[in-house]
C-alpha positions, 0 to 999 in steps of 0.5 A: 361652151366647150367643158374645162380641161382635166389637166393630166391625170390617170386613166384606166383604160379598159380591156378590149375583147373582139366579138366573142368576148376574149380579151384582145389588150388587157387593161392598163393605166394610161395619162391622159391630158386633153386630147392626147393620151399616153399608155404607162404600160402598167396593167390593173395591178389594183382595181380602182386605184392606180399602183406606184408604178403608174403614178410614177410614170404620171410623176415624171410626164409632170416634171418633163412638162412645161405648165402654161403660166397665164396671168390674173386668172380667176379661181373658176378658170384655174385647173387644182392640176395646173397648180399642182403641176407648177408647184412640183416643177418650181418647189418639189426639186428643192426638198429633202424627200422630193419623192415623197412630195411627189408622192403626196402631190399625185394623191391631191392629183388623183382626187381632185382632178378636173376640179377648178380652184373654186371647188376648195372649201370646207366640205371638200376638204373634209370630203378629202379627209375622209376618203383618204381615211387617215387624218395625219396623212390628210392633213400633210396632203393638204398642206403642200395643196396650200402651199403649191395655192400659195405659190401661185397666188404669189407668182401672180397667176391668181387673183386671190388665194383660196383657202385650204381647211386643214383637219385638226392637228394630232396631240403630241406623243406621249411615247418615249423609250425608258433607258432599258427599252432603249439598251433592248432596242440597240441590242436587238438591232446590234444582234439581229441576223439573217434567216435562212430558211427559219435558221439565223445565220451569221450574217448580221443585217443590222448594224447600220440601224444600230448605228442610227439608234446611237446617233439619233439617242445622243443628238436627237438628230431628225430621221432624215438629217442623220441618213443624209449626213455626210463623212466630208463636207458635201454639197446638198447635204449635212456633214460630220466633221470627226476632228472637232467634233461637230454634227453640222446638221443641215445641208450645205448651201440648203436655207433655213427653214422652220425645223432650224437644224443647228449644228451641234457639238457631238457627245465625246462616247458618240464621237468616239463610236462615229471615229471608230466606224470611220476607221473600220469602213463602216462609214466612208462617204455617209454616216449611214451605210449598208454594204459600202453604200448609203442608207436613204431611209431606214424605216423597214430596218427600223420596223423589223428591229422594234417587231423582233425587240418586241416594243409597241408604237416605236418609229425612227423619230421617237428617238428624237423625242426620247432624246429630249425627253431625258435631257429635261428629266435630267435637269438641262436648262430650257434654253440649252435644250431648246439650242442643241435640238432647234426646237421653240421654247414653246414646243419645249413648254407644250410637250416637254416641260411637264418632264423637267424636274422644275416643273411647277414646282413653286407651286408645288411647294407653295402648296406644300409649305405649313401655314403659320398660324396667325396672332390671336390677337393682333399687337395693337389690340393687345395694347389697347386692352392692357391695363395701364395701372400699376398695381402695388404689388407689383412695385413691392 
């Protein structure tokens, strides 16, 4: 009986040395797909795990490959590649990071290649958990798995699903910036300047994070809808419309999903800021902008921001959950919270209730109330043994 195929994957093909030992090809990163074989033309940069270059080149040899599509097949004759392959070609595109579920997808690629349908299970898995050696990125590996299992289960493809144990899920960040950690990190982005040669000069790189901070403390908007925002509606991508002041958060044409991004109307001193980078240039096309261009991620720029701010445990999307976060401390009703940051109002109840100034609070002043003491002697008791005689002197 013939072994199963592999379906692509990487392969390092090792260095080939002539009779005397001397090495006559380096070794270099090749794909590998039945019979046929293809060299990336990328050298061992790191022994034993193949460099973002190599799993670029398998990336696109996916995308230009059209994956057979045989029907009703059992799990032990299903490839996790095939799968994998023809959830990338059908759903990957359609994200907003299509790179990064590509990235994630080579991950799953490159641990369970040769591996069938019917190896998944909750061994494997924690195996998985395990060599990946971080639980969070684990966990959102092994949901797009779930997700491309589900897609073709659903397309008619499988006979069954097969299930995916996802490790457990992280507790929600307690981290959130105080308003004076807020005003340091803004400054600090505002300020920061180029070095030369251990000198600042007067170059100031940036601003666009400054810009980001603003937006992302005032809206609460995610990381990823801010840098795709446009200056003018855009196919594909959200937009904010300056002269009625509206933030239109999700992208044009885009479906609804779970995350909701509702459009929301813009705070009049954000509005005014956003105005005043329209006119100056500072924002053309794109919210974000670096030199006349848009900005797609800010996280370097963010890191380098928060080192020089010198704040600990800070990333690009605690300015969301700093946003929320303020908007109970203040008092905001729930349901209006919950409909300008598209969040539930059970995220709401799990992770920011407990900083609503209402917050239990019945039962606080339920506790904190004084007891009234109760009669010593209940009305009726003290009728029945009240004295119904009257006495002379009283009369007198």
């Amino acid at each position: 009986m013939p072994r199963p195929a592999k379906g692509p994957r990487l392969w390092l093909q090792p260095a080939r040395r002539d009779a005397h030992g001397n090495v006559t090809e380096p070794a270099v990163w090749c794909i590998r797909d039945g019979s046929s074989k293809r060299s990336t033309g990328i050298g061992d940069v790191q022994a034993g795990s193949p460099p973002p270059l190599a799993v670029d080149a398998l990336r696109q040899y996916l995308n230009t490959k059209a994956t057979p599509r045989p029907r009703d097949r059992d799990p032990s004759q299903i490839l996790i590649a095939d799968v994998v392959a023809i959830y990338a070609e059908d759903k990957a595109q359609t994200h907003s990071r299509p790179k990064d579920t590509a990235d994630r997808l080579a991950r799953i690629l490159d641990h369970f290649s040769g591996k069938t349908l019917d190896f998944l299970n909750t061994k494997t898995c924690a195996d998985y958990v395990r060599a990946r050696g971080s639980e969070a990125a684990a966990r959102r590996e092994l949901e797009d798995l779930r997700a491309a299992i589900r897609h073709h289960w659903k397309a008619g493809l499988c006979t069954s699903p097969v299930p995916v144990v996802l490790p457990d899920k992280g507790e929600p960040r307690e981290r959130w910036l105080t308003r004076d950690e807020a005003a340091k990190l803004l400054w600090t982005a505002w300020r920061l300047r180029q070095q030369f040669r251990g000198e600042p000069t007067k170059w100031k790189r940036a601003r666009h994070i400054a810009h980001f901070i603003l937006v992302g403390l005032y809206t609460g908007t995610r990381s990823g809808a801010i840098c795709g925002a446009a200056m003018a509606p855009t196919e594909g991508r959200g937009w904010v419309d300056t002269e009625r002041g509206v933030f239109y958060r999700r992208a044009i044409g885009r479906k609804k999903t779970k995350k909701r991004q509702p459009s929301v109307r813009i705070p009049p001193r954000l509005l005014a800021h956003i105005r005043r980078w329209k006119r100056k240039g500072f924002a053309r096309e794109s919210l974000i902008e670096w030199q006349g261009e848009a900005v797609q991620r800010v996280s370097k720029g963010f890191t380098q921001v928060v080192k020089a701010a010198k704040l600990k445990d800070v990333s690009p999307h605690i300015l969301r959950h700093t946003a929320i976060t303020w908007q109970a401390q203040e008092g905001v009703p729930p349901h209006e919270i919950c409909g300008f940051f598209g969040i539930t109002a059970k995220m709401f109840e799990d992770v920011y209730g407990h900083h609503h100034p209402d917050f239990q609070s019945r039962a606080v002043n339920a506790l904190n109330r004084s007891r009234q003491k109760p009669d010593r002697m209940a009305a009726t008791d003290r009728e029945q043994t009240s004295s119904n005689v009257v006495k002379l002197s009283d009369i007198a």
